[in-house]
C-alpha positions as CSV (number, residue, x, y, z in Angstrom):
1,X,203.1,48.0,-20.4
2,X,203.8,50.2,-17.3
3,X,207.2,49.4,-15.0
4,X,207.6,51.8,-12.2
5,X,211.2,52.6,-10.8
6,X,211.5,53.1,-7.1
7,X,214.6,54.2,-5.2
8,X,216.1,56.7,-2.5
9,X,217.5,60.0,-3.6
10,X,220.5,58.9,-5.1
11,X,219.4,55.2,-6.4
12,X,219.5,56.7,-10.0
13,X,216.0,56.0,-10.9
14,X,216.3,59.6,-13.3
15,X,219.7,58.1,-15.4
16,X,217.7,54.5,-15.8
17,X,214.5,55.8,-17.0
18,X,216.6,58.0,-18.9
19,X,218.0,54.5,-20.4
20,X,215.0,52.9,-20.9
21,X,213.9,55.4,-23.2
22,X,217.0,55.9,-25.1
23,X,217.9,52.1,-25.5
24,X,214.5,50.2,-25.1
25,X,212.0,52.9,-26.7
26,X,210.0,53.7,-23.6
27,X,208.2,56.6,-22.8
28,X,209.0,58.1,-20.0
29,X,206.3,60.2,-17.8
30,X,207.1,62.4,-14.8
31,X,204.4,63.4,-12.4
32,X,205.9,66.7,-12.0
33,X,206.4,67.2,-15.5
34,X,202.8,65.7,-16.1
35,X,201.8,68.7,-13.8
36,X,203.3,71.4,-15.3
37,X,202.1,70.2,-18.8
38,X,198.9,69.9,-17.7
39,X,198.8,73.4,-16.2
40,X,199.7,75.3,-19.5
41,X,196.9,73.5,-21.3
42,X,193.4,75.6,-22.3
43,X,191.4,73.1,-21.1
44,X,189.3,72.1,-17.5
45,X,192.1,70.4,-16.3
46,X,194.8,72.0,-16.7
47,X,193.0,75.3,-15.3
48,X,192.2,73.0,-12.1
49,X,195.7,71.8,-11.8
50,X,197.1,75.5,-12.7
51,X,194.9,77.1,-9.4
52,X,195.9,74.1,-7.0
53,X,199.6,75.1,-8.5
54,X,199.5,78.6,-8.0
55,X,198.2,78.2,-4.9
56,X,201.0,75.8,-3.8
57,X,198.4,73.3,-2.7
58,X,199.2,69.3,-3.3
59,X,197.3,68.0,-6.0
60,X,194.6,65.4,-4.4
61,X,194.8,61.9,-5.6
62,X,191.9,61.7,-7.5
63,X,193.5,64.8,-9.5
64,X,196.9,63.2,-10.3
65,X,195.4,60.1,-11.3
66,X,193.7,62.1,-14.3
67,X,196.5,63.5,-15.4
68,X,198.3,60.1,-15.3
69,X,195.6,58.4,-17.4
70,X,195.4,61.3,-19.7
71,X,199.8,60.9,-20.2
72,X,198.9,57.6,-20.9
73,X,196.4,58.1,-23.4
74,X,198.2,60.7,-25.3
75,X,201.4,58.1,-25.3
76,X,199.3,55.7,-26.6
77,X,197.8,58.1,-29.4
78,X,201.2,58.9,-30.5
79,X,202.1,55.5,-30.4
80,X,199.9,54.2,-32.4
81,X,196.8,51.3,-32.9
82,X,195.5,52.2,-29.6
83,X,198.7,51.7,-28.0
84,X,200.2,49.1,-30.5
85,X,202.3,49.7,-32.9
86,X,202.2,46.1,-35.1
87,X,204.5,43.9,-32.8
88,X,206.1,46.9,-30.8
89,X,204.0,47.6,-27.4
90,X,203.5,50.7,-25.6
91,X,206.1,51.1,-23.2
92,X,205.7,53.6,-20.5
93,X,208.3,54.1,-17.0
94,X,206.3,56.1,-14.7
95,X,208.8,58.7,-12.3
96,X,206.8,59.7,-9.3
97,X,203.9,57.6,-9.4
98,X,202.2,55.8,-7.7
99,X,203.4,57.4,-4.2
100,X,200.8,55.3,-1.9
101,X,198.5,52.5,-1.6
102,X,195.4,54.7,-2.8
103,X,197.2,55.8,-5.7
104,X,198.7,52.3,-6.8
105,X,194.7,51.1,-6.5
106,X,193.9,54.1,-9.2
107,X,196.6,52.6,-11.7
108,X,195.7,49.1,-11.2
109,X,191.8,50.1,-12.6
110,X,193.9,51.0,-15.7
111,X,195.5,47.2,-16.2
112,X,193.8,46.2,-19.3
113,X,194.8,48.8,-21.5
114,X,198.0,49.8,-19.2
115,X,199.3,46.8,-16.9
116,X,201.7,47.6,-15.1
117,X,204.5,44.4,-15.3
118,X,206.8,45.3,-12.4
119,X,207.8,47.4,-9.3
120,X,211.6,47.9,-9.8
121,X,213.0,48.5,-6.3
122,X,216.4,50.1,-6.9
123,X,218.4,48.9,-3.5
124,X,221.3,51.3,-2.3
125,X,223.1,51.4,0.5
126,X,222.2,54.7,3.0
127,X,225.3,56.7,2.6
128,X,226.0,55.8,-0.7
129,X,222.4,57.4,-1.4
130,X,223.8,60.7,0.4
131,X,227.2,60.6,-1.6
132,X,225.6,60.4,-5.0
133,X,223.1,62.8,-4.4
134,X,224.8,65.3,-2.6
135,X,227.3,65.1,-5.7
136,X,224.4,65.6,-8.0
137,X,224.2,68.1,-10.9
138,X,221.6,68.8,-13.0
139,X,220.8,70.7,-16.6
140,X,218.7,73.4,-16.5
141,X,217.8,73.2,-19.6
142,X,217.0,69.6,-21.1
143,X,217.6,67.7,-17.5
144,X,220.5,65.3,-18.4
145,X,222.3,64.4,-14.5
146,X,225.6,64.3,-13.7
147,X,228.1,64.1,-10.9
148,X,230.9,65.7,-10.0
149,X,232.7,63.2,-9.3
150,X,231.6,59.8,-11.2
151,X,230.3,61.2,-14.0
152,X,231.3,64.8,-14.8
153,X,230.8,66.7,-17.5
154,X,233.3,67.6,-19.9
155,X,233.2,71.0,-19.1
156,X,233.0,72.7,-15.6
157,X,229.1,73.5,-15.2
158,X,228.1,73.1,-18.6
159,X,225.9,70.1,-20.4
160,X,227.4,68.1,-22.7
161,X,224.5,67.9,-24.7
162,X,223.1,70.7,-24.9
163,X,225.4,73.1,-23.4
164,X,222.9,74.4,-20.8
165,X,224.0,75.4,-17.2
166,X,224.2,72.7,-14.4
167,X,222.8,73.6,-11.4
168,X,222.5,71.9,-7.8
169,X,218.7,70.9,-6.1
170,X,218.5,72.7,-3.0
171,X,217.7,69.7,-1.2
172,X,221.0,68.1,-2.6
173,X,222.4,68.8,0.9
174,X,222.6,66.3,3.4
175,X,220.5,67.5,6.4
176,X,217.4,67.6,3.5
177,X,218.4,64.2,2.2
178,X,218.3,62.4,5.5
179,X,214.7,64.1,5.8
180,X,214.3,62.7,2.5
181,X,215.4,59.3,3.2
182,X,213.2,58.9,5.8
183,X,210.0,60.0,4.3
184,X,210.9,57.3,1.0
185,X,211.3,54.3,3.6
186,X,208.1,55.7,5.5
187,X,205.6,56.1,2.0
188,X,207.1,53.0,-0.1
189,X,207.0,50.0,2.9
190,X,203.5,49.7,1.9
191,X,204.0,49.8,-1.9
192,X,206.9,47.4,-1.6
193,X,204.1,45.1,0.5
194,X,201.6,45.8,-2.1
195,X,203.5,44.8,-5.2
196,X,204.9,41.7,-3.9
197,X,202.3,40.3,-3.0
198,X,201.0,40.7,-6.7
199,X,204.5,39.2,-7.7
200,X,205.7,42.4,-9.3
201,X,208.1,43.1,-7.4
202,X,211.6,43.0,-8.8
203,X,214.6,44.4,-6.5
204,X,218.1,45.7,-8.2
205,X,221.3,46.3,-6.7
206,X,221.8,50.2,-7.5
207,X,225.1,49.9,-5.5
208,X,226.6,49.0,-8.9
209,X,227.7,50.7,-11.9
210,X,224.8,52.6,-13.9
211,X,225.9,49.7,-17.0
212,X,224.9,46.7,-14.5
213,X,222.1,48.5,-13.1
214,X,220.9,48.9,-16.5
215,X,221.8,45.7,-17.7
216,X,219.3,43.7,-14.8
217,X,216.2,46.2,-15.6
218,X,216.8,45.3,-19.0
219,X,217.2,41.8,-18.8
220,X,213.4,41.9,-16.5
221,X,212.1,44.0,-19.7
222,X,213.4,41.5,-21.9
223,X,211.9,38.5,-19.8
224,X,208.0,40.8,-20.1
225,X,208.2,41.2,-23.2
């Protein structure tokens, strides 16, 4: 079972995934982590995606769908039966993927053993996108967000968790984020198109607490399941 979280910078779709796999026992697959993995691997791959990486090249479509399918497989191993663990099914948020139509076709040749069961659209107002993001902090270390000013941490610059240091993106910064915005609204019109008409897609208000965000995405799970 596949969902896929969409959302402009800012829409939180890092702190839900986050959720899902804290509180609903999903797996959670990033296409840039994906990458990296992949490129520390001894194997054909991962020395194909480590030259196009080195190189600074994107990684063609055909490519990334590979490594994708190969995430999922290697969930599913560890999961269990195939995928299946007795009455307990696979459960996989994708961050990252798919990015166009092309790449939404690769995943749906994967439905019978990985159907994706929606297209969360997380909705969020245009400057409230800029003010969360721009506010933005991250852990070096394991990755956990927070902001400076809704959620910070408990001590200046350092992870609660793991104690780690928090650092900015360098695209946290308003000029890059209204480039950013525009490229989203620009690549996911046509996925928005394509999932709907497959009755898939499933739009959130993310100008909300990250509680009643959650609390919708996991009602929809709920519903799937």
């Amino acid at each position: 079972m596949i969902y896929l979280l969409s959302g402009a910078p800012g829409a939180g779709k890092g702190t839900q995934s986050d959720m899902l796999v804290e509180h609903l026992g999903f797996r959670k697959m990033s296409t840039g982590d994906a990458l990296r993995d992949c490129a520390k691997e001894a194997t054909e791959l991962g020395a194909r995606v480590a030259a196009i990486m080195n190189k600074g090249e994107f990684v063609a479509d055909d490519l990334l769908f590979d490594i994708v399918a190969a995430g999922l497989d290697k969930f599913a191993r560890e999961h269990g039966n195939g995928g299946n663990s007795g009455d307990a099914p696979l459960k996989v948020v994708l961050d990252g993927y798919p990015r166009n139509i092309n790449q939404a076709e690769a995943l749906s040749s994967l439905s019978d053993k990985y159907p994706v069961m929606r297209y969360v659209l997380l909705q969020i107002d245009h400057e409230h996108s800029i003010s969360r993001a721009v506010g933005r902090v991250i852990c070096g270390a394991c990755r956990a967000i927070y902001h400076r000013d809704t959620n910070p941490p408990q001590q200046e610059n350092r992870c609660d968790g793991c104690g780690g240091q928090l650092v900015q993106r360098g695209d946290d910064v308003r000029a890059s984020l209204e480039k950013r915005l525009t490229i989203y609204k620009r690549e996911t019109e046509p996925l928005i198109a394509y999932y709907r008409e497959r009755d898939k897609l499933a739009e959130v208000n993310a100008d909300r607490s990250v509680e009643q965000v959650f609390a919708d995405i996991k009602e929809l799970v709920l519903q799937d399941a």
